[in-house]
DODRENRO-199955 format. One record per residue: residue number from 1; residue in three letters; x, y, z of N, C-alpha, C in turn. Coordinates in pm, whole numbers, plus 32768, in hexadecimal, padded with zeros to 4 digits. Example, Ala and Ser with C-alpha at 12.3 -4.5 7.8 and 13.67 -1.06 7.14 Angstrom:
+-----+------+------+------+------+------+------+------+------+------+------+
:  nr : rest :  npx :  npy :  npz : capx : capy : capz :  cpx :  cpy :  cpz :
+-----+------+------+------+------+------+------+------+------+------+------+
:   1 :  ALA : 8527 : 7DC7 : 830C : 84CE : 7E3E : 830C : 8528 : 7EB6 : 830C :
:   2 :  SER : 8505 : 7F1F : 82C4 : 8557 : 7F96 : 82CA : 850A : 8003 : 8313 :
+-----+------+------+------+------+------+------+------+------+------+------+
This chain:
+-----+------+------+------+------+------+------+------+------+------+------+
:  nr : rest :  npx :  npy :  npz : capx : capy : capz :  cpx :  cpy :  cpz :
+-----+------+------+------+------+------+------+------+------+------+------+
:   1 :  UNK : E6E5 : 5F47 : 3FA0 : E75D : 5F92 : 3FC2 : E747 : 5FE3 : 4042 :
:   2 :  UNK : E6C3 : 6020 : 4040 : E6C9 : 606C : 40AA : E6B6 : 6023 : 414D :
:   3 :  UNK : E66A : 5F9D : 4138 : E67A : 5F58 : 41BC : E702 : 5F3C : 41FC :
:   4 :  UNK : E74C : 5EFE : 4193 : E7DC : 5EF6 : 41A1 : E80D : 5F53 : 41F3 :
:   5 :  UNK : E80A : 5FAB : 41CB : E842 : 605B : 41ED : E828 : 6079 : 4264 :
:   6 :  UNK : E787 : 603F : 4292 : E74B : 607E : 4315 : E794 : 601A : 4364 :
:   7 :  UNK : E7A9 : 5F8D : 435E : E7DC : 5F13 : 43B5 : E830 : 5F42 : 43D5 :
:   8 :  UNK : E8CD : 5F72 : 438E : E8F3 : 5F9A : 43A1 : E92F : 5FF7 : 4404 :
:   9 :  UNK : E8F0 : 607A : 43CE : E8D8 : 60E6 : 442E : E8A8 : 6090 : 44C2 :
:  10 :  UNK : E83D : 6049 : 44CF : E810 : 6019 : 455C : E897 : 5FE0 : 4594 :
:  11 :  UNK : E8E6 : 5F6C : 454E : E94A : 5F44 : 4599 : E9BA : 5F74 : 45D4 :
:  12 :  UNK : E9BF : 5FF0 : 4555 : EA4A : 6039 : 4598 : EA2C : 6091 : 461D :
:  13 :  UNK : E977 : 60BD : 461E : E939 : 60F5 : 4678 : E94A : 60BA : 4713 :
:  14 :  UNK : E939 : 602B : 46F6 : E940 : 5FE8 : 4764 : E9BF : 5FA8 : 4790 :
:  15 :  UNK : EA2B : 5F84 : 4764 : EAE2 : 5FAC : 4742 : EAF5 : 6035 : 47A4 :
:  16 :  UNK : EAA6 : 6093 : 4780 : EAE0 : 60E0 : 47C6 : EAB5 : 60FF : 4864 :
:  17 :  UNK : EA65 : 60E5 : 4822 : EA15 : 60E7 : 48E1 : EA51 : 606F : 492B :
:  18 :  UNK : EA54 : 5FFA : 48F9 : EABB : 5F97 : 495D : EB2C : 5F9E : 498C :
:  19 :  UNK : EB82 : 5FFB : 4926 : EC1A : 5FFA : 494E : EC36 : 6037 : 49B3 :
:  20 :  UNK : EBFD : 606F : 4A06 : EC26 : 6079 : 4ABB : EC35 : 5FF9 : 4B06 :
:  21 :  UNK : EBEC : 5FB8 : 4AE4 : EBB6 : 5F3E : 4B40 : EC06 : 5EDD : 4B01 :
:  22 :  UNK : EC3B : 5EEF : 4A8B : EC8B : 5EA8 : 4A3D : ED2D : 5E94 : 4A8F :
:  23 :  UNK : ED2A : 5EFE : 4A94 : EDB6 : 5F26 : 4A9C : EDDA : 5F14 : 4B63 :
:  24 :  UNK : ED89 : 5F4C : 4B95 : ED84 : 5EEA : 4C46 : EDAC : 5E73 : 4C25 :
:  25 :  UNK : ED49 : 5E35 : 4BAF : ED84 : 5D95 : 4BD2 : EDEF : 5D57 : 4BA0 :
:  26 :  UNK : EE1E : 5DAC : 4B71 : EEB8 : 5D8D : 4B18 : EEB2 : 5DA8 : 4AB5 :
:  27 :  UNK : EE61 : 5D78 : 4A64 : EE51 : 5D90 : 49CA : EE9F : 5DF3 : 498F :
:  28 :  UNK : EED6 : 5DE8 : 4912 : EF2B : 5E41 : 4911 : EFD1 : 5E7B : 495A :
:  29 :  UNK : EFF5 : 5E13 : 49A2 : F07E : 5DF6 : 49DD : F092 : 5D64 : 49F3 :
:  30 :  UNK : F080 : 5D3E : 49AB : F095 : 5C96 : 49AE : F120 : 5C9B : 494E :
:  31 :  UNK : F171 : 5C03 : 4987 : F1F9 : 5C0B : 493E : F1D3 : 5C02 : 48C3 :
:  32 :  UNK : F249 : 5C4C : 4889 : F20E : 5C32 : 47F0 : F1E3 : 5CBC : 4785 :
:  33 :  UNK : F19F : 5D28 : 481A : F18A : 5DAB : 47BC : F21D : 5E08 : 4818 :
:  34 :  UNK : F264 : 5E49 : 4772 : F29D : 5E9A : 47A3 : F28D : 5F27 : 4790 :
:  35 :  UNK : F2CD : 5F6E : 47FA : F2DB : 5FED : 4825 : F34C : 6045 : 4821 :
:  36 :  UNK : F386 : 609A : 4792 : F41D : 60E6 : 47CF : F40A : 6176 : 47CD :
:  37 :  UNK : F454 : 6180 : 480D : F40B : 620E : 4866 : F4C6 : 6227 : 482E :
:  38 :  UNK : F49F : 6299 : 47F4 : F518 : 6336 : 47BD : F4EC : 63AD : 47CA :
:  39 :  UNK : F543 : 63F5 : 4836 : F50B : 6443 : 4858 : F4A6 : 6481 : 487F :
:  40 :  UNK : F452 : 64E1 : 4807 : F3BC : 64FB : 4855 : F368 : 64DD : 47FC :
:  41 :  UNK : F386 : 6444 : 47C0 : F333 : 6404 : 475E : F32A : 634C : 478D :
:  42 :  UNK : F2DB : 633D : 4789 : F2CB : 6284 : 4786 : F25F : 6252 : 4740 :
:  43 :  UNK : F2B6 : 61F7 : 4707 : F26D : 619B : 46A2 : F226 : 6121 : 46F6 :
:  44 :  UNK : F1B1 : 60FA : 46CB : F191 : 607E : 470A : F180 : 601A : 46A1 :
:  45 :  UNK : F1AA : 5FB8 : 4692 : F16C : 5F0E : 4649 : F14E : 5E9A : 469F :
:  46 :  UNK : F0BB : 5EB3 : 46A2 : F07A : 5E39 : 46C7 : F060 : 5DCA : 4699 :
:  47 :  UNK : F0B8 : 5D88 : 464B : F0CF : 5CDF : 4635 : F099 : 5C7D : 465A :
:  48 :  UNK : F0BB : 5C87 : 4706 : F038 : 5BFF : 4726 : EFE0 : 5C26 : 472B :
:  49 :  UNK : EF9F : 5CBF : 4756 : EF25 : 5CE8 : 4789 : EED0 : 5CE5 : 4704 :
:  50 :  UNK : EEEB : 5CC7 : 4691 : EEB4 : 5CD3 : 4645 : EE99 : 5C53 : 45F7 :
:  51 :  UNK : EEFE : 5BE8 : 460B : EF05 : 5B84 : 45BF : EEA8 : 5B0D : 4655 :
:  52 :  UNK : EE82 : 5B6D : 46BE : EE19 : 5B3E : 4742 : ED93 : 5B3C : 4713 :
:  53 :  UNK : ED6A : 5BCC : 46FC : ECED : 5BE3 : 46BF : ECE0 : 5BBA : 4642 :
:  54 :  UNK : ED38 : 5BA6 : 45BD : ECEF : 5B82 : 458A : ECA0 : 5AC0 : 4585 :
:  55 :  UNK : ED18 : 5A93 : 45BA : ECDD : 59F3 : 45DC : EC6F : 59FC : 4617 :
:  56 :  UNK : EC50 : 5A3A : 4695 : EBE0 : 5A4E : 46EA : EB77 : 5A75 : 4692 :
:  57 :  UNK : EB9A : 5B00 : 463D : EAF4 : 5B2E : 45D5 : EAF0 : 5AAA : 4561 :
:  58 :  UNK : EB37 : 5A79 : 455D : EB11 : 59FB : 44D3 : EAD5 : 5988 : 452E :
:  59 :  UNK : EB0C : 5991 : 4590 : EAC8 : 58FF : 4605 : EA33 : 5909 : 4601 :
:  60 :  UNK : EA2D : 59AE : 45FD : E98B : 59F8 : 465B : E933 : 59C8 : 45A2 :
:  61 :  UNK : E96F : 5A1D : 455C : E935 : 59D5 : 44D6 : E8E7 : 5946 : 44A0 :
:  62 :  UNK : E96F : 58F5 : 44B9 : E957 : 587A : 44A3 : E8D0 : 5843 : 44E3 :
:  63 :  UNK : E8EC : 5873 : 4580 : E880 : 5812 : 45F9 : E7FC : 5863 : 45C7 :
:  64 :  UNK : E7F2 : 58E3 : 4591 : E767 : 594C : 4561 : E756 : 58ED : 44E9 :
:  65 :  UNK : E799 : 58BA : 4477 : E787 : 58AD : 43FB : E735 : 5802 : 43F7 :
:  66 :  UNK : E768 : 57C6 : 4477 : E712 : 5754 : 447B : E66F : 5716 : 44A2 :
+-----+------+------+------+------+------+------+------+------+------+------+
């Protein structure tokens, strides 16, 4: 349980440290994620940006798992 926990923690660690560099390259505004902005509140749903990464982390899986 506790390795789990630490993987974890590392990925979201490293999630966060990418998302600058993420986000220069588009990531995260690709058609598909939306944005509505009311007033002095906005919601974001990232749809493709998410349904991007996860194909990509199951790809990275697969090609590790062989």
């Amino acid at each position: 349980m506790l390795k789990w926990l630490l993987t974890l923690l590392a990925a979201l660690l490293v999630l966060g440290l990418l998302t600058p560099w993420l986000t220069r390259l588009g990531f995260g505004r690709l058609p598909g994620d939306v944005r509505i902005a009311r007033g002095r509140r906005t919601f974001y749903f990232p749809f493709t940006s998410v349904i991007l990464s996860s194909l990509l982390l199951s790809l990275l899986a697969y090609l590790l798992g062989r």
